[in-house]
Residue, then its C-alpha position, 0 to 999 in steps of 0.5 A: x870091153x877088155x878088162x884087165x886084173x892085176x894080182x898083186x902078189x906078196x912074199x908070203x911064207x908057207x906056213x910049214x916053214x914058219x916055227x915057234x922060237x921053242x920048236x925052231x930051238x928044238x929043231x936046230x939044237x945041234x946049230x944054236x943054243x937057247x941062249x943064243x937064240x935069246x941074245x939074237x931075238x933080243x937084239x933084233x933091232x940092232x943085229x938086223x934079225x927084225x929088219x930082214x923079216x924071219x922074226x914074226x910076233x903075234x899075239x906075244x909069241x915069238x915064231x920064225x920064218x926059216x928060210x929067211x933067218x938062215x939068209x939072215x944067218x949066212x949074211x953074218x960076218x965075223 
């Protein structure tokens, strides 16, 4: 009897891609400003920042997933 094991694999981001909003700020303070980065997170739901999964909460810190806030990013329009 042939059994066959599915994986099911799920996006995961590797970890050393994955900052805190403080260390993504001191990382990228040539590109954003604490205060841009305060009106992109606080707006979240509407700007579609939350929607595209670069915003990860836990434990009621902010961290950010890298690759997928500069997709995010890039998609923006004028």
């Amino acid at each position: 009897m042939q059994t066959n094991l599915t994986t099911i694999e799920t996006p995961a981001a590797a970890l050393d891609s994955i900052l805190s909003l403080e260390n993504f700020q001191k990382k990228h303070s040539d590109k954003f400003t604490s205060g841009q980065l305060t009106w992109f997170m606080r707006n979240r739901e509407r700007n579609g920042l939350a929607e595209s999964g670069a915003v990860i909460l836990s434990a009621r810190k902010f961290y950010i997933n890298e690759p997928l806030f500069t997709q995010w990013f890039a998609s923006q329009k004028a």
